[in-house]
C-alpha beads as a LAMMPS data file, in Angstrom:
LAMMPS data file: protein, C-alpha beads

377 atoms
376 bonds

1 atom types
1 bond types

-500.0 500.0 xlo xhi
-500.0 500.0 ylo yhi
-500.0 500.0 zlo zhi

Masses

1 110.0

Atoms # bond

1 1 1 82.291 353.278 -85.554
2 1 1 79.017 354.912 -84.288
3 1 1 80.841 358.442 -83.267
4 1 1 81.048 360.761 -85.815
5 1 1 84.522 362.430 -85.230
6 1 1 83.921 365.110 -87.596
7 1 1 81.437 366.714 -84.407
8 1 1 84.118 366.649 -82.089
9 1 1 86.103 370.068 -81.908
10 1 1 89.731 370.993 -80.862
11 1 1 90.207 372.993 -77.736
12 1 1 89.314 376.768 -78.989
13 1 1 92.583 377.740 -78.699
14 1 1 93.961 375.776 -81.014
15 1 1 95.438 377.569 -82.658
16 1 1 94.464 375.648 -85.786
17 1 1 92.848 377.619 -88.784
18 1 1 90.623 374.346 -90.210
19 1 1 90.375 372.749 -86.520
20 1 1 90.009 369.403 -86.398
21 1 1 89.553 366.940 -83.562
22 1 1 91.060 363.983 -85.223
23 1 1 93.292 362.435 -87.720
24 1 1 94.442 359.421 -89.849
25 1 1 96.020 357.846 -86.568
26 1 1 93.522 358.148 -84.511
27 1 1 91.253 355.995 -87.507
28 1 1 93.559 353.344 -87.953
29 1 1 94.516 353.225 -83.856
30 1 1 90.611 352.532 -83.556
31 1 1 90.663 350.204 -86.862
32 1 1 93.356 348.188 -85.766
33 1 1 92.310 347.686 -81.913
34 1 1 88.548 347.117 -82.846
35 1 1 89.015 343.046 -82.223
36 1 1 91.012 343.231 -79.629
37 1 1 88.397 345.544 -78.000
38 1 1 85.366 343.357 -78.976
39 1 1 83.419 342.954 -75.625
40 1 1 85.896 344.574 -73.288
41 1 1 84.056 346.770 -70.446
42 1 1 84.708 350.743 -70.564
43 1 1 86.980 350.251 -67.694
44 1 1 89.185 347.859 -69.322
45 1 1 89.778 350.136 -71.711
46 1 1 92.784 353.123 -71.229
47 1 1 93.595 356.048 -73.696
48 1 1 97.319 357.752 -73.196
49 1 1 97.833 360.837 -75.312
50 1 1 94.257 361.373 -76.696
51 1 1 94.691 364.806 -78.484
52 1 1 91.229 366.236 -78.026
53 1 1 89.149 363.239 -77.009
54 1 1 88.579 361.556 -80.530
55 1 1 89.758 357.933 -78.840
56 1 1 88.268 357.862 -75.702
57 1 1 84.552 359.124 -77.001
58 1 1 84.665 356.032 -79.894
59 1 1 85.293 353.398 -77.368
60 1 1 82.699 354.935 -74.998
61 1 1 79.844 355.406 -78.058
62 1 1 80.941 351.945 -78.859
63 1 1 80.492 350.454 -75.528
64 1 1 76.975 352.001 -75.263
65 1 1 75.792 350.908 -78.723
66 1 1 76.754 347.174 -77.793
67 1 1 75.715 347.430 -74.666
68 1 1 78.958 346.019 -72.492
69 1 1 79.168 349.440 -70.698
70 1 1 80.361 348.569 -67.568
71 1 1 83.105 350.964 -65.746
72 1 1 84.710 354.011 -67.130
73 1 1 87.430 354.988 -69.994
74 1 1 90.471 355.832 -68.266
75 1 1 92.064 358.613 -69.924
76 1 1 95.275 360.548 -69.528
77 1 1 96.301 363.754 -71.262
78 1 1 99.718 365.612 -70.709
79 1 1 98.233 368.976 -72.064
80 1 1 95.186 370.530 -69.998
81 1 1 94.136 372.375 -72.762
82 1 1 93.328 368.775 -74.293
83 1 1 91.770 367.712 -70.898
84 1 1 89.562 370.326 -71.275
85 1 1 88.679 369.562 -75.102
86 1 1 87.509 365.917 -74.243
87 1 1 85.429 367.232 -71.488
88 1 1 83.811 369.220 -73.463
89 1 1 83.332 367.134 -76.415
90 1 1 81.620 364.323 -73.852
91 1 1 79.390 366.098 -72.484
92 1 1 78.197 367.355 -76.184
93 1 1 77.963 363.733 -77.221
94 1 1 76.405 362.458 -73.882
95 1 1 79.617 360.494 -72.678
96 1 1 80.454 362.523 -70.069
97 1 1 79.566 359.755 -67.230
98 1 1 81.772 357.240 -69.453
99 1 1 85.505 358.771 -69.511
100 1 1 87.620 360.497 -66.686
101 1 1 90.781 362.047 -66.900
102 1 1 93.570 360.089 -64.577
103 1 1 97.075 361.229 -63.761
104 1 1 100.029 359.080 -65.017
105 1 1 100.177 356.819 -62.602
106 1 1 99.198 353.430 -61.888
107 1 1 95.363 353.854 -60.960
108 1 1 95.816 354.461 -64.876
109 1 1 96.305 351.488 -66.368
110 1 1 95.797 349.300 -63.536
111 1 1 93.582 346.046 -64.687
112 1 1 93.964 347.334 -68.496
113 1 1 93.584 344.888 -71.031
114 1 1 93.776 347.051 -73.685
115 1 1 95.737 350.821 -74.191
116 1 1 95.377 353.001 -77.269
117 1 1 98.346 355.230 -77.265
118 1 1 99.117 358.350 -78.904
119 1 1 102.710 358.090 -79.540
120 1 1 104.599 360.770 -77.884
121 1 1 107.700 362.616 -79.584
122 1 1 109.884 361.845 -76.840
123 1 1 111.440 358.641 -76.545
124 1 1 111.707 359.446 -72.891
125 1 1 108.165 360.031 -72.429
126 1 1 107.429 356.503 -73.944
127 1 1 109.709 355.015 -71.896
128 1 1 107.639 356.071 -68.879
129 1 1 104.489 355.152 -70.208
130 1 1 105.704 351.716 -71.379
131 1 1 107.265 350.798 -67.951
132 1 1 103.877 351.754 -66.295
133 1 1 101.381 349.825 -68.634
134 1 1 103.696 346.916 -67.766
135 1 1 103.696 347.205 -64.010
136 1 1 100.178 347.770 -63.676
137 1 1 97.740 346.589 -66.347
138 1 1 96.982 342.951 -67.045
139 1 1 98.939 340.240 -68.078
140 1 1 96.759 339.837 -71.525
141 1 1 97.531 343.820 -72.145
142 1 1 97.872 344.962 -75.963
143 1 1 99.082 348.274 -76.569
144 1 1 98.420 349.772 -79.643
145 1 1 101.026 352.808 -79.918
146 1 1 99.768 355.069 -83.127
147 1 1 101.285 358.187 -84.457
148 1 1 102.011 359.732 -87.775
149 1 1 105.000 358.543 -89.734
150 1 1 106.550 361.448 -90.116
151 1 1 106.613 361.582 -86.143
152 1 1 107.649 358.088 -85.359
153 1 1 111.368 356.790 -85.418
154 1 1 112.635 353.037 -84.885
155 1 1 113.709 353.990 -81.477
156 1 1 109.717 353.777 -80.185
157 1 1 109.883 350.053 -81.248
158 1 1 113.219 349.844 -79.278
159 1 1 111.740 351.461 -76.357
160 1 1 108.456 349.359 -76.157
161 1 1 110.596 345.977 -77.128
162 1 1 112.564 346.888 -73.507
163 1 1 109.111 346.624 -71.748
164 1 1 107.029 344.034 -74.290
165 1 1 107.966 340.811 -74.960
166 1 1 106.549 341.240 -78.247
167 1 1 106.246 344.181 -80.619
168 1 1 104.648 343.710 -84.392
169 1 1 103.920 346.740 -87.005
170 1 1 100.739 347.422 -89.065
171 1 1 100.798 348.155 -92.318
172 1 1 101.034 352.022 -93.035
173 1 1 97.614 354.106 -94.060
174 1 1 97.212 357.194 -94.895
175 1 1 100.741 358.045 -93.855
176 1 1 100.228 356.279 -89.905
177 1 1 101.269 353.240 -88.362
178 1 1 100.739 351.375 -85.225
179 1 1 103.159 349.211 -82.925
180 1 1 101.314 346.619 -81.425
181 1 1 103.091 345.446 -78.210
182 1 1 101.962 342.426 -76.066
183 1 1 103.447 340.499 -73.002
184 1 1 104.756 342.792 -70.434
185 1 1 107.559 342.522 -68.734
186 1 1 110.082 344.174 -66.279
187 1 1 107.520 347.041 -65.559
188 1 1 108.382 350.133 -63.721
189 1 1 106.860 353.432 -62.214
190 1 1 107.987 356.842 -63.777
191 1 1 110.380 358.432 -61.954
192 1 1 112.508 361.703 -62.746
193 1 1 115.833 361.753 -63.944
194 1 1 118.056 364.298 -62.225
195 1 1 121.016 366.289 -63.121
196 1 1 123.139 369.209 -61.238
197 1 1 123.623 372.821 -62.675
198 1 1 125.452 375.121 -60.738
199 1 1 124.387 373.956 -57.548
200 1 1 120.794 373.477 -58.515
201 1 1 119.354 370.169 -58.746
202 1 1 116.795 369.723 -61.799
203 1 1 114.422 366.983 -61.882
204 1 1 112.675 365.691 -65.600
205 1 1 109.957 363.015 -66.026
206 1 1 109.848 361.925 -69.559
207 1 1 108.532 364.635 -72.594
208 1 1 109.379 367.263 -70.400
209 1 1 111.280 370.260 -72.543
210 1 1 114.433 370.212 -72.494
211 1 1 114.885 367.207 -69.860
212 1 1 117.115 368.101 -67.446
213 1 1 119.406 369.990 -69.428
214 1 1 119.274 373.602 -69.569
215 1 1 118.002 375.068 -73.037
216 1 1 120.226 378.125 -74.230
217 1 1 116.856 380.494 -73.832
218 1 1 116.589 379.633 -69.860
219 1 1 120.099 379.953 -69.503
220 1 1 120.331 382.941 -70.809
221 1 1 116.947 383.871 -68.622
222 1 1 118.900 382.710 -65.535
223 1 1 122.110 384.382 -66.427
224 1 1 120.433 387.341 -66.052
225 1 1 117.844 387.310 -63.427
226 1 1 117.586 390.979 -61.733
227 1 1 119.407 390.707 -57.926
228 1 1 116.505 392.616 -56.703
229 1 1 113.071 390.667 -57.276
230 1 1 110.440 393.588 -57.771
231 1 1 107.298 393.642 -55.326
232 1 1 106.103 393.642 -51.609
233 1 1 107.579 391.024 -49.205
234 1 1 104.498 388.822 -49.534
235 1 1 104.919 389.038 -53.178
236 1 1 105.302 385.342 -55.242
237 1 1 107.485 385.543 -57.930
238 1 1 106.046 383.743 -60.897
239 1 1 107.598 381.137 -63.049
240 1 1 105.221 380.749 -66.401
241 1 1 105.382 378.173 -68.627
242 1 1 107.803 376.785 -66.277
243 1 1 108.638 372.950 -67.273
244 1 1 111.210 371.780 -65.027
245 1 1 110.839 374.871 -62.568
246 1 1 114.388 375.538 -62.937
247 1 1 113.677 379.082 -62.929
248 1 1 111.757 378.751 -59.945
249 1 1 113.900 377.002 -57.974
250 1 1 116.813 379.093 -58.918
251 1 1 114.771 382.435 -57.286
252 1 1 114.126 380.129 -54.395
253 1 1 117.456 379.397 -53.786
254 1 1 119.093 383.421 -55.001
255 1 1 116.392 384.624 -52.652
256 1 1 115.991 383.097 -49.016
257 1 1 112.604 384.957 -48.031
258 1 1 110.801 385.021 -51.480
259 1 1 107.743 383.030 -52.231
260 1 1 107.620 381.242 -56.013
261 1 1 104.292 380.554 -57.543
262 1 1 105.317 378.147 -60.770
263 1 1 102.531 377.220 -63.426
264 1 1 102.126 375.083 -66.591
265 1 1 99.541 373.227 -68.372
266 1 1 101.531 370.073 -68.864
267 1 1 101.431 367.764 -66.510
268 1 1 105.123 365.997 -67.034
269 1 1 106.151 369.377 -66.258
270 1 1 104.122 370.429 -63.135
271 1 1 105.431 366.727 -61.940
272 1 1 108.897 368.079 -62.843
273 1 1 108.955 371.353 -61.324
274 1 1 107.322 369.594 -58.196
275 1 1 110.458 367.376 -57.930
276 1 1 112.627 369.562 -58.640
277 1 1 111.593 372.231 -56.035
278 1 1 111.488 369.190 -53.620
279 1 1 115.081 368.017 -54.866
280 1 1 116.491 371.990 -53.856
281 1 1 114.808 372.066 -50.595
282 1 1 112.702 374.868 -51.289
283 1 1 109.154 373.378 -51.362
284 1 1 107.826 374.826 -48.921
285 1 1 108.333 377.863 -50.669
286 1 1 107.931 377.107 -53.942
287 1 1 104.360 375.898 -55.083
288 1 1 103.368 374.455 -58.934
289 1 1 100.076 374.612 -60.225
290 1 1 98.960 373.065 -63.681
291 1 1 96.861 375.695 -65.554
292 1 1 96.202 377.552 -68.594
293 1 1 98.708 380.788 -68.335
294 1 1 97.983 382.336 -64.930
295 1 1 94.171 381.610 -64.812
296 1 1 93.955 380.609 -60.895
297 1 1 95.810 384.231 -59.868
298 1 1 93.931 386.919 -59.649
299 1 1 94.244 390.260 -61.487
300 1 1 96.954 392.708 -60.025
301 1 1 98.138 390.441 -57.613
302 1 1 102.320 389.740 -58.882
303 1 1 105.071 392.086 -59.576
304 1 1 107.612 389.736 -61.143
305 1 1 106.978 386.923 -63.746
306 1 1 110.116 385.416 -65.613
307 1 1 108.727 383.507 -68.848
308 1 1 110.603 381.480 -71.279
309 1 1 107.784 380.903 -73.783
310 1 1 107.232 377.628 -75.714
311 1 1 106.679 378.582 -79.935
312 1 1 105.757 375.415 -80.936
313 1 1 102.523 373.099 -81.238
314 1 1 102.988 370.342 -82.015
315 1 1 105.758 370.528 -85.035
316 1 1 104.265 373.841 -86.213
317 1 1 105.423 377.550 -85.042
318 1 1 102.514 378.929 -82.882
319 1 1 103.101 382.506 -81.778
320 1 1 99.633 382.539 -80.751
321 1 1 100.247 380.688 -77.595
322 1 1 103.648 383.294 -76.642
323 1 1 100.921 386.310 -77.068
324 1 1 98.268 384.560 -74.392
325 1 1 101.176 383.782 -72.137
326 1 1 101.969 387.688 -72.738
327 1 1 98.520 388.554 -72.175
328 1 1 97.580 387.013 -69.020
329 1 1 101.108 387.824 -67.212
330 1 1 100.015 391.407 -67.805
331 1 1 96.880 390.579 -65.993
332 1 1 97.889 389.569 -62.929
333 1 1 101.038 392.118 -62.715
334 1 1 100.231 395.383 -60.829
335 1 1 100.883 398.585 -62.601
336 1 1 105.049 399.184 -62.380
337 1 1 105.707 395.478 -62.414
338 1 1 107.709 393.159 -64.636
339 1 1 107.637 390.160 -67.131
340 1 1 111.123 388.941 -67.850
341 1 1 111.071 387.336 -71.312
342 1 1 113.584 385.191 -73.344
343 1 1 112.301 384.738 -76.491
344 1 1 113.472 383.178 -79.876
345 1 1 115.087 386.298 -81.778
346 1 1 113.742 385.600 -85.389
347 1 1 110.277 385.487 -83.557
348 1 1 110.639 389.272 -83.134
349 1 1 108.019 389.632 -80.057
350 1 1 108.846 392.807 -78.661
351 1 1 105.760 394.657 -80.037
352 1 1 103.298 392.394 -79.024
353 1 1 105.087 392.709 -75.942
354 1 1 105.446 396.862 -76.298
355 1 1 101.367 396.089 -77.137
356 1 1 100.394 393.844 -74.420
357 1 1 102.078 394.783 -71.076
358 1 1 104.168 397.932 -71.912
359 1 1 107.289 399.649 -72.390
360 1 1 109.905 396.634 -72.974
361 1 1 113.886 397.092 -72.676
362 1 1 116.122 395.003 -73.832
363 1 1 118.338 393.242 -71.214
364 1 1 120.472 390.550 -73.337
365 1 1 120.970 389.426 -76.689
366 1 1 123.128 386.272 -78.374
367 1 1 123.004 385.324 -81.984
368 1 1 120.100 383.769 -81.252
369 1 1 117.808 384.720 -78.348
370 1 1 116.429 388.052 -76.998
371 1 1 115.675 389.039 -73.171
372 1 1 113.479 391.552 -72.283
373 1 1 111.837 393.109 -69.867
374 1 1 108.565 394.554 -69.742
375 1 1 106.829 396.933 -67.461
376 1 1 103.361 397.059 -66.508
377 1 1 101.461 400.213 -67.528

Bonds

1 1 1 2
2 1 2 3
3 1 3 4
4 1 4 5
5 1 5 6
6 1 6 7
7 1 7 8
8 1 8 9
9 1 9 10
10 1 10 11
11 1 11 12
12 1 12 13
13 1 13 14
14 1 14 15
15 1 15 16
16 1 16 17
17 1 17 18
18 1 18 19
19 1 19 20
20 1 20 21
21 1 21 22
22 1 22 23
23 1 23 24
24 1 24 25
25 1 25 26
26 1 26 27
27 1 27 28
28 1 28 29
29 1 29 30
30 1 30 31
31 1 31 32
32 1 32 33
33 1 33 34
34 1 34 35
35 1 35 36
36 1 36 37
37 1 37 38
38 1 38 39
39 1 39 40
40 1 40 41
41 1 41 42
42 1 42 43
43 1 43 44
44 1 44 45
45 1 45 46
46 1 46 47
47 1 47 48
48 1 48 49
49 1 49 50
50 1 50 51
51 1 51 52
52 1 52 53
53 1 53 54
54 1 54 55
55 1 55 56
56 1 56 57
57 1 57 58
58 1 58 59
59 1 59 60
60 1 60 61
61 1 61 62
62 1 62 63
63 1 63 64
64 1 64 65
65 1 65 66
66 1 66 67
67 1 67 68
68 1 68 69
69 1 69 70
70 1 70 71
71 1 71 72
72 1 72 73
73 1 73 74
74 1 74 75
75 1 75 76
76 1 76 77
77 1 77 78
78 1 78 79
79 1 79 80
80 1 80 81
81 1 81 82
82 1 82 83
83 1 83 84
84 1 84 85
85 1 85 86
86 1 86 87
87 1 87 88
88 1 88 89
89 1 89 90
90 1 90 91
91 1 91 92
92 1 92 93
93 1 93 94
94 1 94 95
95 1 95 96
96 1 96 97
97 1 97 98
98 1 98 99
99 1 99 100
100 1 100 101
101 1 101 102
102 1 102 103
103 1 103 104
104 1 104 105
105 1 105 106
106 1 106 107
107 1 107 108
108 1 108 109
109 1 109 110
110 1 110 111
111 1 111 112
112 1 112 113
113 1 113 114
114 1 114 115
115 1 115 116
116 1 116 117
117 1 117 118
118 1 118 119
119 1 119 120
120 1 120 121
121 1 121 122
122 1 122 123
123 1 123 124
124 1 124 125
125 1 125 126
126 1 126 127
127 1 127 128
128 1 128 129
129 1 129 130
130 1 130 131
131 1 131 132
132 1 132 133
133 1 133 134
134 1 134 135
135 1 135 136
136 1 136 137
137 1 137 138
138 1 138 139
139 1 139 140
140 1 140 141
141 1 141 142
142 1 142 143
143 1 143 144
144 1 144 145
145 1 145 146
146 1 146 147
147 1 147 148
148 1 148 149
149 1 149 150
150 1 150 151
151 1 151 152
152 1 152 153
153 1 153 154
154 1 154 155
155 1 155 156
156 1 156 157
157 1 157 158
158 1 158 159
159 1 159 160
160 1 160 161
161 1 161 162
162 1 162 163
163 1 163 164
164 1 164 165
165 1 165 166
166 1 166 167
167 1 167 168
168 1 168 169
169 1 169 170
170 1 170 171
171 1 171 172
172 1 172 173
173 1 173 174
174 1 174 175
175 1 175 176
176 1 176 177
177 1 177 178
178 1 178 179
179 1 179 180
180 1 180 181
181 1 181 182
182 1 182 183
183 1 183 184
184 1 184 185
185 1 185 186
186 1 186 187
187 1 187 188
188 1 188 189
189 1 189 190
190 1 190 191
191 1 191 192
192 1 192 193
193 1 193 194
194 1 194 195
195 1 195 196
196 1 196 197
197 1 197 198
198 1 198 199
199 1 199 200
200 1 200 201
201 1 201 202
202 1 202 203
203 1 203 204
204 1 204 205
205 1 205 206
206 1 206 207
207 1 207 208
208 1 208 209
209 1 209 210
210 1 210 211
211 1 211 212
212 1 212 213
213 1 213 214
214 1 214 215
215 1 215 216
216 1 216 217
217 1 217 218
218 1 218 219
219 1 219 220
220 1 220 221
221 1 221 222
222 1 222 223
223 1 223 224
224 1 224 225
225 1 225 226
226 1 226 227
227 1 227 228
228 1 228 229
229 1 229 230
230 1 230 231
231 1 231 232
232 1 232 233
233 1 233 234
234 1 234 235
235 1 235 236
236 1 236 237
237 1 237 238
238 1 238 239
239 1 239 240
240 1 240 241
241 1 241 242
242 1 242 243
243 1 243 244
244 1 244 245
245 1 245 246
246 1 246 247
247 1 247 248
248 1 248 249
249 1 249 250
250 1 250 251
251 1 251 252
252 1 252 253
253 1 253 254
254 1 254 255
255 1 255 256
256 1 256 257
257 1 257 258
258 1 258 259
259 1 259 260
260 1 260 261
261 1 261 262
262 1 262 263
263 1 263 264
264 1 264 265
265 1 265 266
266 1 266 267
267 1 267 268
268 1 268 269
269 1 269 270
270 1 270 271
271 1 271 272
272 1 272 273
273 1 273 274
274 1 274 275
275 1 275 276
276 1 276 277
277 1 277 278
278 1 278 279
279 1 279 280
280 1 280 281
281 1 281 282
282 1 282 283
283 1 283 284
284 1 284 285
285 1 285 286
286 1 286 287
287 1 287 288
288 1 288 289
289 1 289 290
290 1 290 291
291 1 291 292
292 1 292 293
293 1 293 294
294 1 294 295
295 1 295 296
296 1 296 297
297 1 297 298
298 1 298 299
299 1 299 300
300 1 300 301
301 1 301 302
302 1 302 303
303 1 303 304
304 1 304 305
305 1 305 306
306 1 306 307
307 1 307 308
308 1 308 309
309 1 309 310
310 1 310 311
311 1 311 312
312 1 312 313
313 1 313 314
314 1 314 315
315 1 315 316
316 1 316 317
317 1 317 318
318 1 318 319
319 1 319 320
320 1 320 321
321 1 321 322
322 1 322 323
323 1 323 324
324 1 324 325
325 1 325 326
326 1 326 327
327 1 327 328
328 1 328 329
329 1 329 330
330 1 330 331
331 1 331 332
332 1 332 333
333 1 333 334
334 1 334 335
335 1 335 336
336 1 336 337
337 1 337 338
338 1 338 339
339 1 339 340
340 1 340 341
341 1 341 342
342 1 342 343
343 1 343 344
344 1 344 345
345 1 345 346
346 1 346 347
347 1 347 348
348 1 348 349
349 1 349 350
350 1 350 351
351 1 351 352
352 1 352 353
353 1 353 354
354 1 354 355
355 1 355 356
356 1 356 357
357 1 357 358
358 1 358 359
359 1 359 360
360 1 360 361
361 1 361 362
362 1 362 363
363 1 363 364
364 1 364 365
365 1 365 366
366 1 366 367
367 1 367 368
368 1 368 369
369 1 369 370
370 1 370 371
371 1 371 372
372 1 372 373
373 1 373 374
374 1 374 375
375 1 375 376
376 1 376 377
């Protein structure tokens, strides 16, 4: 392998105290695909899931070294902040002319004859993956699906087997394992499932949290959304972090006149929130951006954002990305206006929140989530 992962670097805000770019599946994904890949062009070559670009830059340094260079890596990533991480680890390895980042969709995979995949934790989200790389890549397609045991259940070999006419399994290595799937069949495009909840329609693409069910932190969120919405008539509410846009939608619908802004870096769950805003009828009023936090708005320009904050990364607790979420709302409120929180109880956030925006009053409480809001100083 002529890239040296150990130079590649994880997003900055990682999150990670010994960042790394890389791991033991991303080796043995690259190991086990390497004859497969033998004198393939760049652009018959797709990465899905790529945490921070380790995949994608191997096959490109690998292309250039043997000289069969021809097209581009076709890469998707759900999480921006990983988007941004492989851009910025090609151009400090001179590959930035060989990948590009690609929605899910069938431009994707389209032609692929082979797919390294970062196995995703939901089975959902594999589902829609699988379905697409059969619809759209080539007949001769080999997947190889890698993830770390610990993370992998028999239900991903079920869930390729539906769309493969063949699935084998490597031998484990340093605690990862790829499915190898060949001979696609009975492909299909993504497409959200939907379910009803009091008289709002939610919409969930695969990996999305929480699908479209409504987790007991947003329903406790929505329970208790304020009948008033602070701020001027041209005022956007904001829903951050806002997977499905259930929030969203739900202040579209409470509140005829009132604009919605709804953000999140994932890009299952702008797609989601996009549908699902679509699936109310409120659209045109509702718009979903996919960005880190708030970064598009500018300061002082909101007086209401309701936030249900994700605490995870990956497997681990990360309060670190609830704090920037924090941060940033306080940002672009004006002085006097408010971030509605819901927020894991144990995680006890109220004095970063006290710390980071301002004075913060409780406004509901169950055994096991908090809701607060906090005013702008």
């Amino acid at each position: 392998m002529s890239l040296d992962l150990n130079t590649l670097s994880p997003f900055p805000d990682s999150g990670d105290a010994a960042p790394r770019a890389h791991d033991a599946a991303d080796r043995l994904l690259l190991d086990e695909s390497v004859t497969e890949r033998a004198g393939l062009r760049r652009g018959e070559v797709v990465v899905i899931g790529d945490t921070y670009g380790a995949l994608a830059l191997s096959v490109a340094a690998e292309a250039a070294e043997t000289g069969v260079t021809g097209g581009i890596v076709r890469v998707h990533q759900d999480s921006l902040l990983g988007e941004r991480a492989l851009a910025r680890n090609a151009a400090a390895t001179g590959h930035a002319a060989s990948v590009a980042s690609l929605a899910l969709d069938a431009e994707l995979v389209r032609g692929a004859r082979v797919v390294l995949l970062r196995l995703p934790r939901s089975l959902d989200a594999l589902r829609d993956v699988a379905g697409l790389i059969a619809a759209h890549a080539a007949p001769e397609v080999v997947v190889f699906a890698g993830g770390r045991i610990k993370h992998m259940s028999l239900g991903m070999n079920d869930v390729l087997r539906e769309r493969f006419g063949r699935v084998d399994v490597t031998h484990a290595r340093q605690k990862s394992r790829v499915l190898i799937a060949r001979g696609p069949q009975d492909g299909v495009d993504p497409a959200p499932a939907r379910a009803e909840h009091d008289g709002v329609v939610v919409c969930a693409f695969g990996g999305v949290f929480a699908g479209t069910s409504i987790d007991i932190g947003t329903r406790l969120l929505l329970d208790h959304l304020p009948e008033a919405i602070p701020g001027a008539a041209d005022d956007a509410a904001i829903d951050l972090a806002c997977g499905t846009g259930i929030v969203g939608a739900t202040l579209a619908l409470r509140h005829p006149g009132l604009r919605v802004y709804a953000s999140d870096e994932s890009s299952a769950a702008v797609a989601s929130a996009r549908a699902t805003a679509a699936a109310n009828g409120v659209d045109d009023r509702m718009s979903v951006a996919r960005d880190d936090a708030l970064s598009a708005l500018p300061d002082a320009s909101a007086s209401f954002v309701a936030l249900n904050p994700p605490f995870h990364r990956g497997s681990a607790i990360d309060e670190t990305i609830a704090r920037h979420l924090f941060a940033d709302a306080a940002r672009v409120l004006r002085p006097g206006g408010e971030l509605w929180t819901v927020w894991n109880s144990a995680l006890q956030y109220r004095a970063s929140l006290e710390r980071l925006v301002g004075p913060t009053r409780q406004i509901a409480r169950t055994p096991k989530f908090t809701l607060t809001a906090s005013t702008r100083r």
